[in-house]
C-alpha distance (Angstrom), angle and dihedral (degrees) to the residues before:
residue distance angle dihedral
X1 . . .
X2 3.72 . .
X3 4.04 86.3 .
X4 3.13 92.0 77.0
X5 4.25 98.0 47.8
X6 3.55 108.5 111.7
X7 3.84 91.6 -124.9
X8 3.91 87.7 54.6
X9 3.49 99.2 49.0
X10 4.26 95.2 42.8
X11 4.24 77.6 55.8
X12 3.25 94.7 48.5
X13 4.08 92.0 56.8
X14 3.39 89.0 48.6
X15 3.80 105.9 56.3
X16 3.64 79.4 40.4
X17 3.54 94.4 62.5
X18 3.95 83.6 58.3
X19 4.15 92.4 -145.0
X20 3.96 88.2 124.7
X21 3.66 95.3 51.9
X22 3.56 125.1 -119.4
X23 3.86 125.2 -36.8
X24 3.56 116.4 -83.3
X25 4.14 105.1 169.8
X26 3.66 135.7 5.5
X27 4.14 111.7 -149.7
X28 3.88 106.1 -165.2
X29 3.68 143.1 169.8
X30 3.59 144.6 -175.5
X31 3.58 109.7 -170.6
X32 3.96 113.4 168.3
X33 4.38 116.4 -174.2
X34 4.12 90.8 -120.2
X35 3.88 143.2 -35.2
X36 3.73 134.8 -153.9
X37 4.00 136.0 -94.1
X38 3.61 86.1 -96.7
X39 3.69 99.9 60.9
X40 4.00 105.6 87.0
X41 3.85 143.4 -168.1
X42 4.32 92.5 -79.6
X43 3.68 88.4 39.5
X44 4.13 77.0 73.7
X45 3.82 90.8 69.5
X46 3.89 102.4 15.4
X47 4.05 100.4 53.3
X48 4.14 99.0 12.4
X49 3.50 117.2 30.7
X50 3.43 96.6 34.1
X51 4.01 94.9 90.3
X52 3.64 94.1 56.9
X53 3.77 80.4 54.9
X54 3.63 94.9 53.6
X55 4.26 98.6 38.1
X56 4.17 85.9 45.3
X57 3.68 96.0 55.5
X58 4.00 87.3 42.6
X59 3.82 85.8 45.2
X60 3.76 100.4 54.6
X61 3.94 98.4 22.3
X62 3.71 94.6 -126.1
X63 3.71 143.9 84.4
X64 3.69 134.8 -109.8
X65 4.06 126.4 -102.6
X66 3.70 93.2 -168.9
X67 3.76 150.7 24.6
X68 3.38 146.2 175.8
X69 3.96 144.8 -173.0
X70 3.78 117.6 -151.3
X71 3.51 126.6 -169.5
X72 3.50 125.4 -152.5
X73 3.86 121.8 -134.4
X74 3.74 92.1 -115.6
X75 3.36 138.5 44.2
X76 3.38 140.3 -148.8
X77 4.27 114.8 -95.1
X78 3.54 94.9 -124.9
X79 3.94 87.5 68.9
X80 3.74 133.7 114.8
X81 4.20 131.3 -137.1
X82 3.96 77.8 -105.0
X83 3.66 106.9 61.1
X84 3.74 139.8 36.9
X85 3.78 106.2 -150.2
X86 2.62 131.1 -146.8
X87 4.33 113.5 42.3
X88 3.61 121.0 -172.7
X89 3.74 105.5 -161.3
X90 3.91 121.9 -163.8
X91 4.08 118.9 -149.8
X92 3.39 131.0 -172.4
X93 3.83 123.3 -167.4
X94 4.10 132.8 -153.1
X95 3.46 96.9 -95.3
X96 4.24 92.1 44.7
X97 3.33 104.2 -102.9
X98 3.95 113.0 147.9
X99 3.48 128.7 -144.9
X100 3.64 137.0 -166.9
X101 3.72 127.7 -154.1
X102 3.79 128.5 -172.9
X103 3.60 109.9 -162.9
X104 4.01 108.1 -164.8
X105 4.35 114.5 172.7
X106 3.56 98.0 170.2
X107 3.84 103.2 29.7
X108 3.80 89.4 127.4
X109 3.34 116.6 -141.6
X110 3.79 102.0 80.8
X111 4.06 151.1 -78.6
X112 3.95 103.3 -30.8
X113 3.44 128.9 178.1
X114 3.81 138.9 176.4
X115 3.70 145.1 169.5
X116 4.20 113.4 -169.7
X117 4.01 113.1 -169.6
X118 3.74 114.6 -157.8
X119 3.91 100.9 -166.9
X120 4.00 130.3 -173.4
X121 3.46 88.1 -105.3
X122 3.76 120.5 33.3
């Protein structure tokens, strides 16, 4: 969905453009206020981080070699036996681009959202 955020798509131009280079690192996150006891550890990737997923192969027109979920050794309290929260989740792409991806359900303070672009040139 996030390809078709107006912040996503003005990005999009721009790296298309190609005046900052070529991608070097993606900074995400997907940070949402709270979730249920229903929502579990895949949910993370299946349900949540699955449309950075979708808008960063759209973004940088090519698919990833790689990925992987770490887990941090604590949690945060507002937690259940079900889920660790939060993920961080490290992709790499064909051309070597690497991407990081906080994934935060229960972080609390509400629906948050963000795409950083570390290019060759700025």
């Amino acid at each position: 969905m996030r390809r078709y955020d107006r912040g996503y798509e003005e990005m999009k131009r721009e790296l298309d453009t190609g005046v900052l280079g070529e991608p070097l690192l993606l900074h995400c996150t997907h940070r949402n206020e709270t979730v249920d006891s229903k929502y579990d550890t895949p949910m993370a990737v299946e349900n949540t981080a699955v449309h950075e997923v979708d808008a960063l192969r759209w973004l940088l027109q090519e698919d990833f070699v790689s990925a992987q979920v770490i887990l941090p050794k604590k949690q945060t309290q507002y937690t259940h036996p079900k889920l660790h929260d939060p993920q961080l989740i490290l992709l790499q792409t064909e051309s070597g681009v690497c991407i990081d991806l906080e994934v935060f359900v229960n972080c609390q303070f509400g629906y948050d959202i963000n795409c950083k672009v570390v290019c060759e040139k700025r």
